[in-house]
N, C-alpha and C positions, 0 to 999 in steps of 0.2 A: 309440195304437200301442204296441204291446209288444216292448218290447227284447228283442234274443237275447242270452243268455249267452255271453261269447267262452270258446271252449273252448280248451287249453292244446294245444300235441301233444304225444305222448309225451316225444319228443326235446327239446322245450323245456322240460318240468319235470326233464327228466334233466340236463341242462345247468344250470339255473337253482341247484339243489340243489350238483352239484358245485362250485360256484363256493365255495361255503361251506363245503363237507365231500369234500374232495378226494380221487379215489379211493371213493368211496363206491356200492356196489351196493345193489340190492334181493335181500333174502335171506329164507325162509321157515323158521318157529320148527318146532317139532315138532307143533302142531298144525296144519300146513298152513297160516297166515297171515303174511300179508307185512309185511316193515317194512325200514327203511334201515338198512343197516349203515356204519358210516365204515372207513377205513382201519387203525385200529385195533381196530375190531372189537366198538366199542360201541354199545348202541342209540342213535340220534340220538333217539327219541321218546320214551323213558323222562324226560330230563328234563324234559319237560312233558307227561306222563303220558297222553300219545297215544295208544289202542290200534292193535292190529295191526291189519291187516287183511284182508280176503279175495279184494280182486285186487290185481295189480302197479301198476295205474295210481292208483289211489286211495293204493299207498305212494307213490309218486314226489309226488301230487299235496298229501300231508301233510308230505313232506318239505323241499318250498318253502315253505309253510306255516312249518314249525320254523325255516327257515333267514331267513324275512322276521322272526320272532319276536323270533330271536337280535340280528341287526342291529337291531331297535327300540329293544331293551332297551339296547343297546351303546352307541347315538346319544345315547339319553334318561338314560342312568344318570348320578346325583349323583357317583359318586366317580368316575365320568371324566376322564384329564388328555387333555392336547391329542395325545397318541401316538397316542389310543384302548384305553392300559391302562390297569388303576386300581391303580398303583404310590401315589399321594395319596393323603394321607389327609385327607376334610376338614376335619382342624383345622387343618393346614398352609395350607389354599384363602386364610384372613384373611390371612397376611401377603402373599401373590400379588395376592388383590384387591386390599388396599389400594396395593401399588405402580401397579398398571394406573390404578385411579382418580389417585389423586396425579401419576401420568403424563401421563394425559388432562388435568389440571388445568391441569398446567403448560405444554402444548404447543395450552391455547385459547387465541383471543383475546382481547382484553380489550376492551367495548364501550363 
């Protein structure tokens, strides 16, 4: 038996996308191809080097895409503090870890 592909609908990759880039429309370059523009006015796809493309739905459908990318990178990145910004530097992390361990240490029990 052969799976179907669940397909998105428009309106739920338009949503999906805004959720990450607020304000953000599909807008056409001077060659007639389509790509996300955010609120400010920059391409979302440029920073990972996404080309345009040739209908609206395939931008919307890259642009969830970009915006699952971004939150991947975000979750999984090393100089992450607990905010979700990377104010830390990791040489600062050793004296944090060692508190939490030394913490934990203290607050086991003793068998």
């Amino acid at each position: 038996m052969v799976k179907k592909k669940r397909v998105l609908k428009t309106e739920t990759l338009i949503r999906n996308t805004n959720k990450r880039f607020p304000g953000c429309r599909a807008v056409t370059d001077e060659y007639g191809l389509w790509y996300i523009m955010d609120m400010h006015g920059s391409d979302t796809f440029e920073e990972f080097m996404i080309p345009h493309t040739d209908s609206e739905r395939k931008a919307w459908e890259y642009g969830k895409l970009t915006a699952q990318t971004i939150q991947n990178f975000n979750r999984a990145h090393p100089l992450r503090d607990s905010d979700g910004g990377f104010s830390k530097l990791k040489e600062d992390d050793g004296e944090f870890k060692n508190a939490r361990i030394s913490k934990r240490k203290r607050n086991s029990t003793k068998i």
